[in-house]
C-alpha positions, 0 to 999 in steps of 0.5 A, a space after each residue: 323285326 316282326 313277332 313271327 309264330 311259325 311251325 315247321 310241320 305246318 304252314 300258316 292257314 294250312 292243314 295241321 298233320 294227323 299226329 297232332 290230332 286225336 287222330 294221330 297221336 295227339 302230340 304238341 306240334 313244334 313251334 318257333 318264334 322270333 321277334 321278341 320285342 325288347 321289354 318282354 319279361 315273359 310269353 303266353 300260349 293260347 290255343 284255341 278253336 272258334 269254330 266249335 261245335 260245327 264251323 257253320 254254325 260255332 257256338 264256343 271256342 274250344 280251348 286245346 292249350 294254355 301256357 304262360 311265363 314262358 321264358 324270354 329266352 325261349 325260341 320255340 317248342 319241340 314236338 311232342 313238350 313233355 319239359 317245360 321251359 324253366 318257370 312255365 306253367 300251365 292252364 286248364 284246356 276245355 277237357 279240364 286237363 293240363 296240357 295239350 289236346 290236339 284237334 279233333 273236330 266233331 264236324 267240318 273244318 275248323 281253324 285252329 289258332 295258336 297266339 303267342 303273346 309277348 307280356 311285359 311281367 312275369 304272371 303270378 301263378 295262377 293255379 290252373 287257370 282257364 284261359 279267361 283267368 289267363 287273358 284277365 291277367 294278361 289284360 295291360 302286359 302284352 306287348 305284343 302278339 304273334 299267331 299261326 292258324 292251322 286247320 282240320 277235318 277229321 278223317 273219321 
């Protein structure tokens, strides 16, 4: 069975609504999963945006979301997470907060990629980490990876 990330407000490489983004009211989107491979002790979500500042010419990727230990157990996310699953914590994203900040590109379309990971441990906590701190300490426990790409072009 595949490791599949899917969203039921938005379709793979299609466009992410205006109430995920700082547009609307830069709310999580939900988000299911299946296909957890057997060894899996825990999960981590990055998402990210390789297009910034401007898709025609990207000089960073932007990161909107990080969280890791999430529970095996866990299938998916709701709307709009303000309870993290049991044992989750979380990263710092390129605005230097935790937690979710949804699209809001200065220019253009961008790509915005959500990649679930499948760890084989549990992390330590990180305190905070950025999502290099959080790929470092990933490096040799994935399992497996799941990823949906949504995109956005703001309205104003």
């Amino acid at each position: 069975m595949p490791f599949v990330l899917e969203s039921p407000a938005f379709p793979a490489q299609g466009p992410i609504p205006l109430l995920y983004s700082c547009e609307g009211k830069d709310v999580s989107p939900p988000l299911t999963w299946s296909g957890v491979p057997t060894g899996t002790q825990s999960l981590a979500l990055i998402m990210d945006d390789p297009d910034a500042p401007d898709p025609a010419a990207p000089k960073m990727t932007w990161v909107h979301w990080l969280l890791y230990n999430l529970p095996v157990g866990t299938a998916g996310l709701p709307e709009d997470l303000h309870a993290l699953p049991p044992g989750t914590l979380q990263g710092l994203n390129d605005w230097q907060r935790v937690g979710y900040g949804g699209p809001c590109p200065p220019i253009g379309t961008h790509r915005y990629f959500h990649k679930l990971y499948a760890l084989d441990t549990v992390l330590a906590d990180l305190k905070l980490p950025t999502k290099a701190q959080l790929e470092s300490a990933m490096r040799g426990h994935v399992l497996a990876q799941a990823e949906l790409i949504g995109t956005y072009l703001k309205t104003r």
